[in-house]
Backbone as a ProteinNet text record, in pm:
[ID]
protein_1_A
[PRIMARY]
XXXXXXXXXXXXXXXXXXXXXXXXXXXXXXXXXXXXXXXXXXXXXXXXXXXXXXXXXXXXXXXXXXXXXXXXXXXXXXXXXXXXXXXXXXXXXXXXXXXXXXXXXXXXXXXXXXXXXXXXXXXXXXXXXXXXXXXXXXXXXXXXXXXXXXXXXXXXXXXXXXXXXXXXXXXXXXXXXXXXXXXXXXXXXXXXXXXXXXXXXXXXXXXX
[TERTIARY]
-4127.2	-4094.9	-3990.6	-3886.6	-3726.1	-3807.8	-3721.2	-3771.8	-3735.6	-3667.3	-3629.8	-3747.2	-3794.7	-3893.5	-4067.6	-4064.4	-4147.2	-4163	-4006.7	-4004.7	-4037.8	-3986.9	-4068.7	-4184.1	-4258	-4430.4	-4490	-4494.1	-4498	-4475.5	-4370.9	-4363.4	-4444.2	-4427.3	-4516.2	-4671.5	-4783.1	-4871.4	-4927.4	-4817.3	-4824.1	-4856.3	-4765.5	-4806.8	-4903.3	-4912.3	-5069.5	-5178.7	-5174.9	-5269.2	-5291.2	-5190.2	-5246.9	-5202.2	-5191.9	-5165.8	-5237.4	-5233.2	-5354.6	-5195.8	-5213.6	-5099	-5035.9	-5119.8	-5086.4	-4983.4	-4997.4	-4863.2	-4733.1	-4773.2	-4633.4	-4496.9	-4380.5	-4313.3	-4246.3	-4114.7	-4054.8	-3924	-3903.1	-3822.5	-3892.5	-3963.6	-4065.3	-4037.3	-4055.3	-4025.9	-3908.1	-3819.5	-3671	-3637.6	-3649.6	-3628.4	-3726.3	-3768.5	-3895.1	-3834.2	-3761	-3675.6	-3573.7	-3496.7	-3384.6	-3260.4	-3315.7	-3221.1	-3219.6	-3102.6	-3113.9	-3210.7	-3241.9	-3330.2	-3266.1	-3130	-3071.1	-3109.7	-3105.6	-3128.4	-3284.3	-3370.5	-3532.9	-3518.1	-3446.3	-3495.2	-3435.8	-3369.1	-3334.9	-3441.5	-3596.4	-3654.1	-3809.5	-3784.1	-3926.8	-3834.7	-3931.6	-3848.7	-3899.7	-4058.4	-4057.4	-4184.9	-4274.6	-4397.7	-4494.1	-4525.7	-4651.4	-4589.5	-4436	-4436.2	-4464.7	-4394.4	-4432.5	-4553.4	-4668.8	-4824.6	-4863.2	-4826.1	-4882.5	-4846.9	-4694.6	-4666.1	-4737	-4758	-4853.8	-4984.9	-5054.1	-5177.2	-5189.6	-5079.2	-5076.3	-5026.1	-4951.1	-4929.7	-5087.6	-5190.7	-5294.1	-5384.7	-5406.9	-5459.3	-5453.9	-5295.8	-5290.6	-5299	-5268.7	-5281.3	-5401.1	-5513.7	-5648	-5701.4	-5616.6	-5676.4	-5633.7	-5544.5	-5482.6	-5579.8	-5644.4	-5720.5	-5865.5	-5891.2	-6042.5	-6061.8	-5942.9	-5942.4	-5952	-5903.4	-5970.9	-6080.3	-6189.1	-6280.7	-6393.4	-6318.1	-6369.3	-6310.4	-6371.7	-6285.6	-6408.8	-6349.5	-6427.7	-6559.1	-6547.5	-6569.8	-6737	-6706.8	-6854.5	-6928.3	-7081.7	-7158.3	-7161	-7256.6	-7261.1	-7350	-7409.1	-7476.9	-7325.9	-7282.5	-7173.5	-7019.4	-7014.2	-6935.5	-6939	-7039.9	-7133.1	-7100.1	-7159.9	-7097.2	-6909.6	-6888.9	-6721.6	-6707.4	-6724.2	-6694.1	-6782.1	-6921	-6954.8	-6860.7	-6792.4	-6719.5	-6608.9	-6535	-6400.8	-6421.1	-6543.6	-6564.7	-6591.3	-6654.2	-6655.3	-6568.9	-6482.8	-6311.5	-6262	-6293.6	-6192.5	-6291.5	-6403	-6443.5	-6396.6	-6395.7	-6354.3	-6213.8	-6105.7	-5964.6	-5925.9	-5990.6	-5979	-5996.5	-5874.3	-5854.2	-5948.4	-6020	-6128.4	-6016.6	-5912.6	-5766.5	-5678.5	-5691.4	-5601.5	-5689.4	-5832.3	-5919.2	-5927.2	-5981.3	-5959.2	-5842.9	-5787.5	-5604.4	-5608.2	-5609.9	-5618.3	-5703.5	-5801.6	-5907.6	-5924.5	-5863.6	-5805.3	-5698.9	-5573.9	-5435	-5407.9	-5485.3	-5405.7	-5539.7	-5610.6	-5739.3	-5729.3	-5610.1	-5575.5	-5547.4	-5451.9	-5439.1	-5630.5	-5617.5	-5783.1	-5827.8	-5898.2	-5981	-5957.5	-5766.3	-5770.4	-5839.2	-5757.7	-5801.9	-5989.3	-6036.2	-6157.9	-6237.5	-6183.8	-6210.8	-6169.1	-6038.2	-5995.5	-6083.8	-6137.4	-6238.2	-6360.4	-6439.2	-6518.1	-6562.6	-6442.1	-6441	-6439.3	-6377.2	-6286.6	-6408	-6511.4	-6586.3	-6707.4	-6730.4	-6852.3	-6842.7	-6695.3	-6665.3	-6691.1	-6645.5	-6655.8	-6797.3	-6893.1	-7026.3	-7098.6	-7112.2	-7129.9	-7058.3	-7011.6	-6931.7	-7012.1	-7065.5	-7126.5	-7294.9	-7289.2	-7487.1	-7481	-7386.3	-7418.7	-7346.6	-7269	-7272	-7391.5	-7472.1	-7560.6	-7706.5	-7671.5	-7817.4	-7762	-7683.8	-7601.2	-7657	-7620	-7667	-7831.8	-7848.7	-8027.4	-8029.2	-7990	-8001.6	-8024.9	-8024.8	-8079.9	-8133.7	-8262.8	-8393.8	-8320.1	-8346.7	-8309.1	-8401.1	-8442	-8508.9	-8439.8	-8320.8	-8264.5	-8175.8	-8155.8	-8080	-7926.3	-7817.4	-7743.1	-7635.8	-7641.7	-7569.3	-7638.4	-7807.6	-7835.6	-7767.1	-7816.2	-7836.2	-7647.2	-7574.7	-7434.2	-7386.6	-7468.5	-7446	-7515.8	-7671.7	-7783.7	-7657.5	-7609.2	-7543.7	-7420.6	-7302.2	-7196.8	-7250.7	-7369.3	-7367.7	-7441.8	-7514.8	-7536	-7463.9	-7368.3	-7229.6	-7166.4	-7144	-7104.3	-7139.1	-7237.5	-7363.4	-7360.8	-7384.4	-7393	-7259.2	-7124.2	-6998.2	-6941.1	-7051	-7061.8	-7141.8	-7194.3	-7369.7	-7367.2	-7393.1	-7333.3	-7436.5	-7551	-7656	-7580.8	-7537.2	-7451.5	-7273.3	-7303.2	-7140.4	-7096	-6945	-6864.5	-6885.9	-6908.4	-6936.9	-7109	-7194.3	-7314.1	-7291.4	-7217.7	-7193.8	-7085.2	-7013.9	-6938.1	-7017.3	-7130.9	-7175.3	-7200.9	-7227.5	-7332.4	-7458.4	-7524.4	-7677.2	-7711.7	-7616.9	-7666.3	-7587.8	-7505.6	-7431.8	-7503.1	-7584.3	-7669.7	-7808.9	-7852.1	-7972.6	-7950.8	-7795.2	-7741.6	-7791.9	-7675.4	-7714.7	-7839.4	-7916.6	-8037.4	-8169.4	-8086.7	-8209.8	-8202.6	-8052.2	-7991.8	-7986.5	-8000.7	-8023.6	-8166.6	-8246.8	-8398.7	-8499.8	-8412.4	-8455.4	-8463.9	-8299	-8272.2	-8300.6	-8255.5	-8261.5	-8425.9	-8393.4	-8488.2	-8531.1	-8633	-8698.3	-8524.2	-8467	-8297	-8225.4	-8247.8	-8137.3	-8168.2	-8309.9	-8326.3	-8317	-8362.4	-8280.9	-8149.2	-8070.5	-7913.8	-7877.5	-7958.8	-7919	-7998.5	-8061.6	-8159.1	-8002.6	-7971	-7862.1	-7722.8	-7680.4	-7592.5	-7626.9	-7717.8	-7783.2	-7792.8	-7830.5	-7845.7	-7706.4	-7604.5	-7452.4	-7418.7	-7435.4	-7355.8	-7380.2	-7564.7	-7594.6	-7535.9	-7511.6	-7440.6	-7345	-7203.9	-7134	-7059.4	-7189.1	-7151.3	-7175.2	-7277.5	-7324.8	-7246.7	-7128.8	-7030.2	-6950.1
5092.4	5235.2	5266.9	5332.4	5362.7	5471.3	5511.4	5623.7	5752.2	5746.5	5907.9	5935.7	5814	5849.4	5922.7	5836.4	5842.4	5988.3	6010.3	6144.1	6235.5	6238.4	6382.8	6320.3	6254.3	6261.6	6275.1	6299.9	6332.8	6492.5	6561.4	6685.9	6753.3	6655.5	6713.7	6708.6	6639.1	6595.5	6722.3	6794	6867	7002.2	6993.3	7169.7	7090.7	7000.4	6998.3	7009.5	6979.7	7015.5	7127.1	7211.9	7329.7	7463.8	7402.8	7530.1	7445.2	7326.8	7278.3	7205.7	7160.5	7085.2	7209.4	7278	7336.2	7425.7	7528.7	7576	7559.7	7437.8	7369.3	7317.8	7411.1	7357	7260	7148.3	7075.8	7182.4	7314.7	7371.4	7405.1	7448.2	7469.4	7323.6	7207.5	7091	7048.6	7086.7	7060.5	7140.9	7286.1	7401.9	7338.4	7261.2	7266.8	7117.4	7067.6	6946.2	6963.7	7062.3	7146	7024.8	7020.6	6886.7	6993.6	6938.6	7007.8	6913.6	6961.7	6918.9	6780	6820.4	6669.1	6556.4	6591.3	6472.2	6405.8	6552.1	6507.3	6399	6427.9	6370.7	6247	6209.9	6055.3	5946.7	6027.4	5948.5	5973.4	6073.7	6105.4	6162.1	6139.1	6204.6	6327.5	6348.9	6504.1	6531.3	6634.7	6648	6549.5	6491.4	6440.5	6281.7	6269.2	6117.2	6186.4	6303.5	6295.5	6280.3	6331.3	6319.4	6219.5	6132	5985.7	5947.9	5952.9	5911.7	5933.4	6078.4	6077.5	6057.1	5992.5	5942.2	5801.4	5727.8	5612.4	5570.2	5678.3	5696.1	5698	5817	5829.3	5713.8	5693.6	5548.9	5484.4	5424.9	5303.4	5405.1	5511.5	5591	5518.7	5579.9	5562.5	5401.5	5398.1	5208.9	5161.9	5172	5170.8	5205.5	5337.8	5383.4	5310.2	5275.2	5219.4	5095.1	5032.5	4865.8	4857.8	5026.3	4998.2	5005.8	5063.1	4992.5	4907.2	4746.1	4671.6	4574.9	4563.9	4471.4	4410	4295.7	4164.7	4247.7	4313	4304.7	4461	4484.3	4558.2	4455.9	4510.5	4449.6	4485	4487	4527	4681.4	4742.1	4901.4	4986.7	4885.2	4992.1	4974.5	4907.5	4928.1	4984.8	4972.9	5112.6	5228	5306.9	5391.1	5436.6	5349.6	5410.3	5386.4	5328.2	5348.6	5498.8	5562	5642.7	5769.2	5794	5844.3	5900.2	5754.2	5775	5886.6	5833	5913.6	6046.1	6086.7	6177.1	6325	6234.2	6281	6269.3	6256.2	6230.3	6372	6405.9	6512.5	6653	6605.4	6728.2	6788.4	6677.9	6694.8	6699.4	6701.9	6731.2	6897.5	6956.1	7083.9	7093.5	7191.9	7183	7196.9	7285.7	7313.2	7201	7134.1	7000.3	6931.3	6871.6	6814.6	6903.5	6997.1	7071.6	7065.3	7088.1	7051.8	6928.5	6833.4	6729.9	6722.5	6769.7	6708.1	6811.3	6909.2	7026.6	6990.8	6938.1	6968.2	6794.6	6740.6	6562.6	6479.2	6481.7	6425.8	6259	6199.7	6050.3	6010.4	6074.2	6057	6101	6155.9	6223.5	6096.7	6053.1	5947.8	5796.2	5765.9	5638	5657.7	5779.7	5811.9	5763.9	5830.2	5851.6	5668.1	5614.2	5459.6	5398.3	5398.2	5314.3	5338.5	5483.9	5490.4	5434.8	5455.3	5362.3	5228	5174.7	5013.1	4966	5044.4	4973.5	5035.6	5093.5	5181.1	5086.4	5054.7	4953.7	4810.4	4756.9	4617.2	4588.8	4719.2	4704.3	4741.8	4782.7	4858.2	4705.9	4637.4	4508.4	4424.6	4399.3	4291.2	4310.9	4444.9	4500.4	4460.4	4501.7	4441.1	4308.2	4194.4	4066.1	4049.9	4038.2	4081.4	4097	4244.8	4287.3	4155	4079.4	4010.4	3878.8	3833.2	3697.7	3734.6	3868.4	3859.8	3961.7	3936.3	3958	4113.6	4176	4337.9	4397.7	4345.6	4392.1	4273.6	4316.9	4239.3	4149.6	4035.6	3906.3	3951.4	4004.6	4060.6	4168.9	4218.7	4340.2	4259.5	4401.4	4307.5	4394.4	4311.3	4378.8	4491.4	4451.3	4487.8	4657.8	4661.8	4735.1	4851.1	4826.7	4877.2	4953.4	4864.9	4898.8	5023.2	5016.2	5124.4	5266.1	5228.4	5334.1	5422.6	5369.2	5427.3	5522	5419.7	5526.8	5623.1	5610	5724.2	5787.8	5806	5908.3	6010	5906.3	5976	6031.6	6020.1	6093	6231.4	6171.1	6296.5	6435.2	6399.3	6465.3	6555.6	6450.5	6497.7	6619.6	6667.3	6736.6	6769.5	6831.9	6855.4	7012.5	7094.9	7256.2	7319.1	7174	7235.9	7241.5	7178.3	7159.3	7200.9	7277.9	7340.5	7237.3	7244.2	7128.4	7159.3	7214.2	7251.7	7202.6	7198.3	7114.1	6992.1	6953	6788.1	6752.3	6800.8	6707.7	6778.4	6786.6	6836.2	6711.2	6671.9	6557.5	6538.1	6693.7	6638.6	6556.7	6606	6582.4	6445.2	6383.3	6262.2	6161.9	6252.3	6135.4	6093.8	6212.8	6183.3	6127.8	6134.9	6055.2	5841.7	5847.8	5694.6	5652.2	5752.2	5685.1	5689.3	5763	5761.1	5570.9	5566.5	5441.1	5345.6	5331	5201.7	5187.9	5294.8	5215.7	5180.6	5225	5141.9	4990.2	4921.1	4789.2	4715	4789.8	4704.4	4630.1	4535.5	4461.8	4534	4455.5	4529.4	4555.9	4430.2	4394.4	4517.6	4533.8	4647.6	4788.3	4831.1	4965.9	4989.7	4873.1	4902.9	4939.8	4847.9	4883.2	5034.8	5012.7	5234.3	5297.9	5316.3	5422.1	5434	5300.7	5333.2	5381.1	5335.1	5400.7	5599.6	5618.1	5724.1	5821.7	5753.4	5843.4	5817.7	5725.1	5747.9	5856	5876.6	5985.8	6134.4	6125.1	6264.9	6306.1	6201.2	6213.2	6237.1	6173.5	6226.9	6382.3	6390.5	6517.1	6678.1	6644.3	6693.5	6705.9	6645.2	6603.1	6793
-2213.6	-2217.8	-2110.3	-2125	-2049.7	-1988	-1848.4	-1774.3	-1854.3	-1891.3	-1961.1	-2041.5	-2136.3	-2237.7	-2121.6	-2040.6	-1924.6	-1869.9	-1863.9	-1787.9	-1889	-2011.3	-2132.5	-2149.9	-2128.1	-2144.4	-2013.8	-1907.8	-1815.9	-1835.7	-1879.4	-1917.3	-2012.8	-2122.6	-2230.5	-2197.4	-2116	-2031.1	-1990.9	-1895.3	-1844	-1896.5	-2042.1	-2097.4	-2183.9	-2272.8	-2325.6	-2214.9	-2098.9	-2079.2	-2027.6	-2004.8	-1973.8	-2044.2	-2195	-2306	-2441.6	-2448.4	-2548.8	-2643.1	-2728.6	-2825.1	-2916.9	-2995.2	-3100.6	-3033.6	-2923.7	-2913.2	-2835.5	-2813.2	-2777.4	-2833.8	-2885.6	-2955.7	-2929.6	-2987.6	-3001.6	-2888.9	-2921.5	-2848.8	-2685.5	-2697.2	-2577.3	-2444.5	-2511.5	-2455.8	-2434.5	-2525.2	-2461.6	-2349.2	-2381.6	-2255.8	-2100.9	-2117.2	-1987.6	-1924.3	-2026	-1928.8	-1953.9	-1962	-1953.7	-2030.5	-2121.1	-2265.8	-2396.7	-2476.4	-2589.1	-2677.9	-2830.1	-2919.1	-2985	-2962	-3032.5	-2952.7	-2809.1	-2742.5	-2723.1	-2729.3	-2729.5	-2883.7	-2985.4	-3091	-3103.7	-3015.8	-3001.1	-2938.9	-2923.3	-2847.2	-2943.3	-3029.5	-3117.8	-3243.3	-3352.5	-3509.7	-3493.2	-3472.6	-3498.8	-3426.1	-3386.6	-3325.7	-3327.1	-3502.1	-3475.1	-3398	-3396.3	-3346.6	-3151	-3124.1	-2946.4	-2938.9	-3013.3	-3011.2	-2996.4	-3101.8	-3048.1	-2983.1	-2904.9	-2806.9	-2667.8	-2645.9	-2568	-2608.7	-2703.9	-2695.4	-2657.9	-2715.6	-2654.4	-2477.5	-2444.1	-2297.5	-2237.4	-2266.8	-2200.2	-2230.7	-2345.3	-2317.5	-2256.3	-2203.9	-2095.5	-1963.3	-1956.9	-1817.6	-1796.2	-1851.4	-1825.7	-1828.3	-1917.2	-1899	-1740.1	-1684.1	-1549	-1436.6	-1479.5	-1376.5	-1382	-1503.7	-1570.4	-1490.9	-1508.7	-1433.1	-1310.1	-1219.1	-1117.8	-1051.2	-1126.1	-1101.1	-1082.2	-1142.8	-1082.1	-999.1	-906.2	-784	-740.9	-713.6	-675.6	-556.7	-494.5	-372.5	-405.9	-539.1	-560	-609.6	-668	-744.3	-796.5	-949.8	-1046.2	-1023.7	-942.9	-912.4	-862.2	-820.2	-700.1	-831	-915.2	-996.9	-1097.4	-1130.6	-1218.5	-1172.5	-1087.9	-995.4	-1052.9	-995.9	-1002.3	-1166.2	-1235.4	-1391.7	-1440.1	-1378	-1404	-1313.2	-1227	-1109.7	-1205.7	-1295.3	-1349.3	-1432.9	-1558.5	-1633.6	-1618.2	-1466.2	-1479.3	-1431	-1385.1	-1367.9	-1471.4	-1608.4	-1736.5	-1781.9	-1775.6	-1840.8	-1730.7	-1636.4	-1526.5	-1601.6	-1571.8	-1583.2	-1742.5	-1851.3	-1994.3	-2034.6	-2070.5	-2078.3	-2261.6	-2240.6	-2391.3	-2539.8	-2508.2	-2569	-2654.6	-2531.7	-2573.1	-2656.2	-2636.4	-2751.2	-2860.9	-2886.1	-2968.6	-3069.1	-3013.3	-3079.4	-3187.9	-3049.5	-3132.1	-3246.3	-3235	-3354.4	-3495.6	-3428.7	-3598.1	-3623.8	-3558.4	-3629.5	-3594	-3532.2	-3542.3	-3547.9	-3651.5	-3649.3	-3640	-3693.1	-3688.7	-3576	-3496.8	-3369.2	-3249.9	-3300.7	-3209.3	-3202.5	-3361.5	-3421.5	-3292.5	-3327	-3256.3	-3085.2	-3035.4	-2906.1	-2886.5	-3011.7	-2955.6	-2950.5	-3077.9	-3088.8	-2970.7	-2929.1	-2855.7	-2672.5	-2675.6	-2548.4	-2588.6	-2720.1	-2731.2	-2688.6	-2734.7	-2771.9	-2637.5	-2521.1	-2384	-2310.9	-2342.5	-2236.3	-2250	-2434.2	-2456.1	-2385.5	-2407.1	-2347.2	-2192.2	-2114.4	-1980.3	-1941.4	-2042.1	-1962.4	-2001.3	-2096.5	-2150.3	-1984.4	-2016.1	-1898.7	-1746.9	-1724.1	-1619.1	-1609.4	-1750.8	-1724.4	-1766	-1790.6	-1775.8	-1614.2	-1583.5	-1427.2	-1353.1	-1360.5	-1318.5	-1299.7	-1449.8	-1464	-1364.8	-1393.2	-1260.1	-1121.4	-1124.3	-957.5	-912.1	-1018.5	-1012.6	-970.6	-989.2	-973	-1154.2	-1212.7	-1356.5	-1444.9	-1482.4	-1581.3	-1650	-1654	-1752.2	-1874.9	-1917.1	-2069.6	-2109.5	-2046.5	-2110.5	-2242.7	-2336.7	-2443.1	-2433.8	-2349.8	-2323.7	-2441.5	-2520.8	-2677.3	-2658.3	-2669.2	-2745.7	-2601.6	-2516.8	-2348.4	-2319.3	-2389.9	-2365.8	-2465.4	-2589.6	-2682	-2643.3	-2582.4	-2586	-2450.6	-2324.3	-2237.7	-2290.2	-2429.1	-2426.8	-2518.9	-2625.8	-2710.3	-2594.9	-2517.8	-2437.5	-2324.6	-2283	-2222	-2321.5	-2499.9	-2554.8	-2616.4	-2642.3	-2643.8	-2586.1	-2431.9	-2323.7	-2298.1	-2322.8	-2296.5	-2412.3	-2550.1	-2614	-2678.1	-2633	-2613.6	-2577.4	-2610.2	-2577.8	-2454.6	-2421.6	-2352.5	-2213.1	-2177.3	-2115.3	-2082.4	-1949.5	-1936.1	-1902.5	-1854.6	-1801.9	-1675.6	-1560.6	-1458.1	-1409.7	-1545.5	-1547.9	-1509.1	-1649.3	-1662.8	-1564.7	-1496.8	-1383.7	-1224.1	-1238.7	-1121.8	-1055.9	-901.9	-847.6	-930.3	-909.8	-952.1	-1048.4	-1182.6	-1321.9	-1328.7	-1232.9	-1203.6	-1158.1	-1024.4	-979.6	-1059.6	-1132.4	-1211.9	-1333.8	-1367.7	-1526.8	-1480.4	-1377.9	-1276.5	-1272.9	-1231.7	-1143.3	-1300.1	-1382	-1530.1	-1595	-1604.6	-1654.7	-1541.7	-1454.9	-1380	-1319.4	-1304.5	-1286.7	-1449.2	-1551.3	-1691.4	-1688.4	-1634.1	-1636.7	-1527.1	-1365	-1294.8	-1212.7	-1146.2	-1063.9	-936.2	-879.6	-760.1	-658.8	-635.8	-580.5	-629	-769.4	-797.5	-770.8	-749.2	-723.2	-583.8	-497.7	-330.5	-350.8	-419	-418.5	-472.6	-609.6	-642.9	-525.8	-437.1	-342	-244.9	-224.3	-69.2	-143.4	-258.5	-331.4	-338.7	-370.9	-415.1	-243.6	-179	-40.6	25.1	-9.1	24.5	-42.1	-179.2	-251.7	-205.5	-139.6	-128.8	-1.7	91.6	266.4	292.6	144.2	131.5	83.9	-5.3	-58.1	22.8	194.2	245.6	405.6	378.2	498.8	502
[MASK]
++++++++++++++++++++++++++++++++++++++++++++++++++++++++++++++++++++++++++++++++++++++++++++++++++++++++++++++++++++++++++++++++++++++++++++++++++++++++++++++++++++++++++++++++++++++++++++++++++++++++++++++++

């Protein structure tokens, strides 16, 4: 991807997210990176191609941010943690507008978005509880398959779930009690020491 293309999704980024897709025109976006329309259209044919363009931009955005965290240097509780952390900076920073959008007026584009978080959210939560069982902080009788699904349909659930505001669901509490529901299911006597000091870091921090 050339910087110019870089630089109008970065723009366009910017007013989807904070006017939603649908009323963002093709003119709207030229005026806001101060280009005429001939030249935006040397880089997209027409709306629904900038759309995917920025869907496939946020994908790897997020894939970028996803990978970081895991680093050698957590375990499998404390990397948990930050994959639950990310996510819940992806529901914070998601304008309700912009999903919306997507899923009335670009349902194909929505669809891949929504698969492609699936698939990358199931693989890495999988990769985590065989991790987890290596270093003895989660039950060698868990069956990791089922354990990796029961977690994202419940983060999905939850992430639209009307019982729940967004101000609920990205709170600490309902963060730390989401964690601490799903890791004293799986883990070992080893792994619930590790969530208690995880768990009384988060509250020390949040109390600074």
């Amino acid at each position: 991807m050339n910087a110019d293309l870089k630089l109008i999704l970065a723009k366009v980024r910017e007013l989807y997210m904070k006017y939603g897709i649908k009323s963002i025109t093709m003119d709207d976006v030229s005026r806001e990176l101060a280009i005429s329309k001939k030249t935006l259209y040397q880089y997209v044919s027409d709306k629904d191609d900038l759309v995917r363009l920025f869907i496939e931009n946020e994908i790897e955005r997020k894939q970028e941010e996803l990978i970081k965290c895991f680093q050698v240097r957590y375990n499998a509780i404390e990397e948990l943690f930050e994959i639950s952390v990310f996510m819940n900076k992806l529901a914070r920073d998601q304008n309700p507008a912009t999903e919306y959008d997507l899923k009335k007026y670009y349902p194909h584009h929505y669809q891949r978005i929504v698969e492609t978080r699936r698939e990358r959210m199931y693989k890495y939560i999988l990769l985590n509880l065989k991790k987890g069982k290596q270093e003895g902080l989660y039950r060698e009788d868990m069956d990791e398959d089922v354990i990796a699904k029961l977690y994202l349909s419940r983060s999905e659930n939850i992430h639209f779930n009307e019982l729940f505001t967004v101000e609920e669901f990205t709170s600490i509490k309902l963060f730390t009690e989401l964690i601490t529901y799903h890791v004293r299911g799986i883990a070992t006597k080893k792994g619930i020491i590790v969530l208690e000091k995880k768990v009384k870091e988060l509250e020390t921090n949040k109390n600074k």
